[in-house]
TIDRENDO-939656 format. One record per residue (C-alpha): residue in one letter; residue number from 1; x, y, z. Coordinates in steps of 0.05 Angstrom, whole numbers, m for minus. Example, Ala and Ser with C-alpha at 12.3 -4.5 7.8 and 13.67 -1.06 7.14 Angstrom:
BEGIN
A, 1, 246, m90, 156
S, 2, 273, m21, 143
END
This chain:
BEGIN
X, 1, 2151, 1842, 2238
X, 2, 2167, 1873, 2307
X, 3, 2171, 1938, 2316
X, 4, 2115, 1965, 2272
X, 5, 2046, 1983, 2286
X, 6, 1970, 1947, 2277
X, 7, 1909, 1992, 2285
X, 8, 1856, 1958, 2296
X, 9, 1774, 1979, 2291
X, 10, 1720, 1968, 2341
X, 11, 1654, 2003, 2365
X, 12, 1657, 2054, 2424
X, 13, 1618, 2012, 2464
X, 14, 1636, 1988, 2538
X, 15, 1639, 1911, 2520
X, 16, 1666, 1923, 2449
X, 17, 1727, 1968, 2478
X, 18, 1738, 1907, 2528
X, 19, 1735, 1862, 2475
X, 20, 1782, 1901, 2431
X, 21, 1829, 1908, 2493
X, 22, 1835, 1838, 2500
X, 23, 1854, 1822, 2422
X, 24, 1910, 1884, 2440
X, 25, 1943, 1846, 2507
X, 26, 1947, 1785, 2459
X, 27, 1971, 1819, 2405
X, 28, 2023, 1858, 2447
X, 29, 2042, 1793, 2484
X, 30, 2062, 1753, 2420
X, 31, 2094, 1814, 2390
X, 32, 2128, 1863, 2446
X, 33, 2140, 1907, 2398
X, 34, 2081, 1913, 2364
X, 35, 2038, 1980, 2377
X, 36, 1972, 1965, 2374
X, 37, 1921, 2020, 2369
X, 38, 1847, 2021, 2377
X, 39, 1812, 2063, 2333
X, 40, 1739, 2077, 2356
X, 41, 1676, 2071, 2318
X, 42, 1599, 2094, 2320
X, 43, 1564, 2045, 2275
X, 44, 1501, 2055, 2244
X, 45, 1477, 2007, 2294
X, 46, 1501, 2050, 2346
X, 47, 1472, 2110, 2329
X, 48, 1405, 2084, 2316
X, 49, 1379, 2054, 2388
X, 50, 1309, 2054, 2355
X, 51, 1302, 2019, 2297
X, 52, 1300, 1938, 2287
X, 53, 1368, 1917, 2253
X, 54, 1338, 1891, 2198
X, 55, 1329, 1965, 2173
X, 56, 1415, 1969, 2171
X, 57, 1417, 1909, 2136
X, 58, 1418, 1863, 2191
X, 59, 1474, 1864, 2247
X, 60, 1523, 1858, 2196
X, 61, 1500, 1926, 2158
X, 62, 1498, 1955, 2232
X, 63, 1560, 1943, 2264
X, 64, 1605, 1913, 2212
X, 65, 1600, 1944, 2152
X, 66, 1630, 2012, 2164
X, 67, 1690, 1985, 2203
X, 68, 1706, 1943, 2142
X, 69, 1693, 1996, 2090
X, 70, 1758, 2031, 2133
X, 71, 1796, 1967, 2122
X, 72, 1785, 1962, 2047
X, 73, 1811, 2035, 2050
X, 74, 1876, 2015, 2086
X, 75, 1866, 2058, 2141
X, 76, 1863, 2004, 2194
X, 77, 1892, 1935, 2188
X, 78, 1843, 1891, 2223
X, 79, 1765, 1898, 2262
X, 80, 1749, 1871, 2326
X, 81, 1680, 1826, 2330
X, 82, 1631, 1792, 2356
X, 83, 1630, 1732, 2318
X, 84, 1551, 1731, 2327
X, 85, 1550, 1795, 2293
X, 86, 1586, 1777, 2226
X, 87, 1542, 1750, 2178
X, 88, 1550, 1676, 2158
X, 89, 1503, 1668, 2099
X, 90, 1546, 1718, 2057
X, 91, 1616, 1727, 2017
X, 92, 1662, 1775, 2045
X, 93, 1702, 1784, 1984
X, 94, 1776, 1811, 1999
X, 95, 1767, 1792, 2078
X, 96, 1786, 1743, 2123
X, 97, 1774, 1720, 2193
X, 98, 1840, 1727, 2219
X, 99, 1836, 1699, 2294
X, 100, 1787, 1677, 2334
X, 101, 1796, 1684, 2403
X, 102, 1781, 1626, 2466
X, 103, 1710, 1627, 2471
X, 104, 1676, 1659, 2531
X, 105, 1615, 1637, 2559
X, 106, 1557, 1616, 2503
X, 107, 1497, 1618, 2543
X, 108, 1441, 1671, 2545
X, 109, 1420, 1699, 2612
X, 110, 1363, 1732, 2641
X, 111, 1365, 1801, 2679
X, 112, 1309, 1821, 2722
X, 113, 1285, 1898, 2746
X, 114, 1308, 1902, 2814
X, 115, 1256, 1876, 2861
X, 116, 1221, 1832, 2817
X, 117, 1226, 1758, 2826
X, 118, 1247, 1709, 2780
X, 119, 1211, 1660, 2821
X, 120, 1140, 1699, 2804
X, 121, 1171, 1704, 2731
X, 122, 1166, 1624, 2729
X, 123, 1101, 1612, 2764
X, 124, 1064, 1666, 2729
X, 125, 1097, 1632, 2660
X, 126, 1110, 1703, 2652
X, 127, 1034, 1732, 2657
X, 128, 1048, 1805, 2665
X, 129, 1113, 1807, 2650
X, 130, 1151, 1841, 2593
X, 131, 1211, 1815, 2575
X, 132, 1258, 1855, 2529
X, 133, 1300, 1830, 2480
X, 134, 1328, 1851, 2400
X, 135, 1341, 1783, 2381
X, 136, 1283, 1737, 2341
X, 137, 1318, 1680, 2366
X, 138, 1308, 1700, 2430
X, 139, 1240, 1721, 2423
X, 140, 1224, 1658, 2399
X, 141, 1253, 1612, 2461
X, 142, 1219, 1663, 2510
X, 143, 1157, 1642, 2478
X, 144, 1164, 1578, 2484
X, 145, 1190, 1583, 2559
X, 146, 1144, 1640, 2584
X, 147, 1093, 1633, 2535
X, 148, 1043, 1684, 2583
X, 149, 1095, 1740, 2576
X, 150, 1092, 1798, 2524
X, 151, 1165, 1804, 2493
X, 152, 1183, 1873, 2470
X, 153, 1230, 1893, 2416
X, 154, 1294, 1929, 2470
X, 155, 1353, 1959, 2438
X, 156, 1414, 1988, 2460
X, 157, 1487, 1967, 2485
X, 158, 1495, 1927, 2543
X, 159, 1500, 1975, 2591
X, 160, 1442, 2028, 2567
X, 161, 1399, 1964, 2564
X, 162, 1410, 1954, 2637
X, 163, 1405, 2021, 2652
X, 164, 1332, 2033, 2622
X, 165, 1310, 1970, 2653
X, 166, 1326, 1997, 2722
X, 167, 1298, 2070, 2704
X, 168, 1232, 2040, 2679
X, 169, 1240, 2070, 2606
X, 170, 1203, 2053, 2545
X, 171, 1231, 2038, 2484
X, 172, 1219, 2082, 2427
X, 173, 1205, 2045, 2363
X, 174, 1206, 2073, 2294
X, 175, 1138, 2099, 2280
X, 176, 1141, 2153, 2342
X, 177, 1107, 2112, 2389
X, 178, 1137, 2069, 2452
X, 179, 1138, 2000, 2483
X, 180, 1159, 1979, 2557
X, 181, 1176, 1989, 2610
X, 182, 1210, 1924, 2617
X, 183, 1204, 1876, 2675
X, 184, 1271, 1833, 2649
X, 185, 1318, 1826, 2588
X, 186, 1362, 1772, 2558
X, 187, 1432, 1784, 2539
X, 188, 1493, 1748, 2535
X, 189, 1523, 1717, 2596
X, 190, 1592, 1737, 2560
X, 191, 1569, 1817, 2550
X, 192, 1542, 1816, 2616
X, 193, 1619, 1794, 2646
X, 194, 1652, 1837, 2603
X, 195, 1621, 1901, 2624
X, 196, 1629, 1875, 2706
X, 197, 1549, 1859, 2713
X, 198, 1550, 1790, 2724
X, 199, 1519, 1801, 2780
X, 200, 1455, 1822, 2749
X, 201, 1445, 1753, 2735
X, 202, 1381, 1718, 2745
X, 203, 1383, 1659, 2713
X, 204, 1437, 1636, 2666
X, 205, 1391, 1593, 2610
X, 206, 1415, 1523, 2594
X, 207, 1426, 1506, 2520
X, 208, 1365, 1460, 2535
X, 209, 1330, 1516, 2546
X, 210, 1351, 1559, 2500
X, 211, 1409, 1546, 2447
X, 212, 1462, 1605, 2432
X, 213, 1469, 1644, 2375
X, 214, 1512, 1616, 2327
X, 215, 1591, 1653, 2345
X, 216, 1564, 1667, 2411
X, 217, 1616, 1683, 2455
X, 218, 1674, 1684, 2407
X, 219, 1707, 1747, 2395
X, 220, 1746, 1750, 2317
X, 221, 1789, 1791, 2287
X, 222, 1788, 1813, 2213
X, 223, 1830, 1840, 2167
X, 224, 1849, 1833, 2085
X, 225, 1861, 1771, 2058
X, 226, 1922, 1786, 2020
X, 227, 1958, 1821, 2081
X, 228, 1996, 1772, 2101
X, 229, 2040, 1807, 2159
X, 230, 1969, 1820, 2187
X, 231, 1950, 1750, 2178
X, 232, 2010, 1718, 2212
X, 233, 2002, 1767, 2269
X, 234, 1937, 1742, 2277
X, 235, 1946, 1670, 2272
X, 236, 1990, 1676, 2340
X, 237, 1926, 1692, 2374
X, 238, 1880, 1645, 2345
X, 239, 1842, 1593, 2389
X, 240, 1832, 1529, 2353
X, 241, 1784, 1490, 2390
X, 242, 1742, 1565, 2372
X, 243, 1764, 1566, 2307
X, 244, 1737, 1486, 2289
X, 245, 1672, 1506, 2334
X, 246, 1674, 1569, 2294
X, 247, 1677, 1536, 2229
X, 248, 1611, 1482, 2246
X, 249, 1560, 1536, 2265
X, 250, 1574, 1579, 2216
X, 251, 1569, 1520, 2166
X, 252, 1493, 1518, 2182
X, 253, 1482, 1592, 2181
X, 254, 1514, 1576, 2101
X, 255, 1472, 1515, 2085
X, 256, 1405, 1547, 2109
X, 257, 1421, 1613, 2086
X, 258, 1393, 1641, 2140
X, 259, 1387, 1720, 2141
X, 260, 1378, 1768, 2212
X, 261, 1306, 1765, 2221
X, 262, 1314, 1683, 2218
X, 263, 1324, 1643, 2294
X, 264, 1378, 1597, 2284
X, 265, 1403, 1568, 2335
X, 266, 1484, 1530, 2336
X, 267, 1532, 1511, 2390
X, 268, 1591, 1468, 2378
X, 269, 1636, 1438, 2428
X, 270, 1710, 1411, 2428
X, 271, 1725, 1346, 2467
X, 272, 1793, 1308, 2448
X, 273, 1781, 1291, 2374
X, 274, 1713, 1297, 2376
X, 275, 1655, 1347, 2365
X, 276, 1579, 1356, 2379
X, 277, 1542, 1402, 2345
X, 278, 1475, 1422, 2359
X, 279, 1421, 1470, 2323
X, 280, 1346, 1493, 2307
X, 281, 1304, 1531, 2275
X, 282, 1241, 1558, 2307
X, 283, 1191, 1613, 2298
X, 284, 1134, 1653, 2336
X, 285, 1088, 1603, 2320
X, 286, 1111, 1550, 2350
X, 287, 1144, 1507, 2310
X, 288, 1206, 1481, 2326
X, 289, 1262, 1435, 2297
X, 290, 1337, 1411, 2320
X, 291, 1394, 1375, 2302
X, 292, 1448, 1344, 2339
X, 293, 1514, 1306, 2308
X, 294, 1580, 1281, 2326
X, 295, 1633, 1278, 2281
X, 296, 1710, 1288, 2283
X, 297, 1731, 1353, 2304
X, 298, 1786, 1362, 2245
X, 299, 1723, 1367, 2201
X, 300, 1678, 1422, 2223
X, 301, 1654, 1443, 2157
X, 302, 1624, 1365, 2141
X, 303, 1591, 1363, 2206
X, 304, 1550, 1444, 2195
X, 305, 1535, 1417, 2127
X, 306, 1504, 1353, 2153
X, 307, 1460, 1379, 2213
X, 308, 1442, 1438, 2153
X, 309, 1422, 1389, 2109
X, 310, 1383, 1355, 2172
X, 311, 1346, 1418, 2187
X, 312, 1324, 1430, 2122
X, 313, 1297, 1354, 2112
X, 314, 1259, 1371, 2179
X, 315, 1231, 1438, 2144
X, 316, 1270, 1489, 2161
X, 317, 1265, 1522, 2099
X, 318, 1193, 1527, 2108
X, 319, 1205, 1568, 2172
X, 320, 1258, 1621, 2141
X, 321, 1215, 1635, 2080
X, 322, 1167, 1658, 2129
X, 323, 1202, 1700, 2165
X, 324, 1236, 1734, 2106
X, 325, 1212, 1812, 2101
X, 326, 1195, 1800, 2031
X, 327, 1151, 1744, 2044
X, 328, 1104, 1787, 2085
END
């Protein structure tokens, strides 16, 4: 297999170019011959900063789908990631996650507009404050731990994010009109490193106080499932203890077919033989449920399936129905 070449698809954006650059020194370290090339995309995702994601189909019909559509064509080989961005209530006939890579951190942190204190933030419980944010999970733990504060839909890669929030910008929103300015955002602690602004950090949030999205912090790499030089390539790069974490979460994603506009919560962890695996479901209203098991860590799928089935015995159904578009 040496000497031949894998191109490989990713967004244009700053932490998705890091990303991809990182699957490419892994690539190139197992292989020394390999060329590796990055081919650059502009999703629909990334073209549209206004619109929720649910319009595209959810993150998957924003970010992924056209990067695969050019792998079904041939004219890449594999498609750089973000595990939380691949949908895991859905077939993806003809593809396979390839590798996953070692996960980075899982946590959510919050970002304030310079000069503002995250010390007011707290004793305020947020009165005042707008806190910015594209994510319903999110939305719906910042309600629960700021429950004074207005949270604003806030769109946009890492960096432009960070950007508007220092400028004072609005956010434009589909019907013409404008929320914002933000007082504080919360992204990933992983973007926020991979794009050199971990120092914007405020406060890094505690899965206590609010769980990750499930594949948070995991970058992945598909490609077709019947290439199997592509496959092998990518199984030199693949992280187990990621893979078996990979595996649980996305297990309850598959049990309570959740969809994007549903806040699931998962986070799995990897110690010895043994694995913990916590997650919820929780919506604007208040309501919140959670899950936590420990099983063997050769069995990833059994253990998703059983805090799944958990969930929905606690009523999680109940909570995604309403949340569905079409149940509105």
């Amino acid at each position: 297999m040496s000497g031949q070449a894998l191109r490989i698809g990713t967004r244009k954006s700053t932490m998705a170019l890091a990303q991809t650059n990182d699957v490419a020194r892994l690539l190139r370290a197992a292989a020394p011959d390999l060329a590796v090339e990055v081919v650059k995309f502009e999703t629909r995702g990334d073209r549209d900063q206004t619109s929720k994601l649910l319009q595209h189909g959810g993150k998957g019909g924003a970010f992924v789908a056209e990067i695969r559509e050019a792998m079904r064509a041939g004219t890449l080989q594999a498609a750089m990631h973000s595990l939380k961005d691949v949908p895991g209530n859905e077939e993806t006939p003809g593809l396979v996650l390839g590798a996953m890579l070692a996960r980075d951190a899982a946590n959510d942190s919050l970002v304030l507009r310079p000069g503002l204190s995250l010390e007011t933030l707290r004793t305020a419980r947020g009165k005042g404050f707008m806190i910015g944010t594209n994510a319903v999970r999110r939305a719906a733990y910042l309600r629960r731990l700021f429950p004074e504060a207005t949270v604003i839909h806030f769109r946009g890669a890492a960096d432009t994010r960070i950007a508007k929030l220092d400028r004072g910008d609005k956010q434009r929103l589909p019907d013409g009109g404008a929320v914002g300015p933000a007082d504080a955002l919360v992204m990933a602690r992983s973007g926020l490193e991979r794009i050199g602004m971990a120092a914007r950090v405020a406060h890094d949030f505690s899965v206590d106080e609010m769980l990750p999205a499930v594949g948070q912090g995991i970058v992945t790499v598909e490609c077709v499932e019947t290439d199997w030089v592509t496959r092998a390539r990518l199984a030199a790069i693949d992280n187990v203890p990621s893979r078996l974490s990979a595996e649980a979460e996305r297990e309850v994603l598959w049990v309570l077919n959740g969809h994007c506009n549903s806040p699931i919560a998962g986070h799995a962890t990897v110690a010895g033989h043994e694995m913990t695996l916590r997650a919820s479901v929780l919506d604007d209203a208040g309501r919140f449920i959670e899950a936590t098991r420990r099983g063997p860590a050769n069995r990833p799928r059994e253990l998703g399936r059983a805090v799944g089935m958990e969930l929905l015995e606690k009523g999680a159904a109940e909570i995604i129905a309403r949340t569905r578009p079409d149940e509105h």
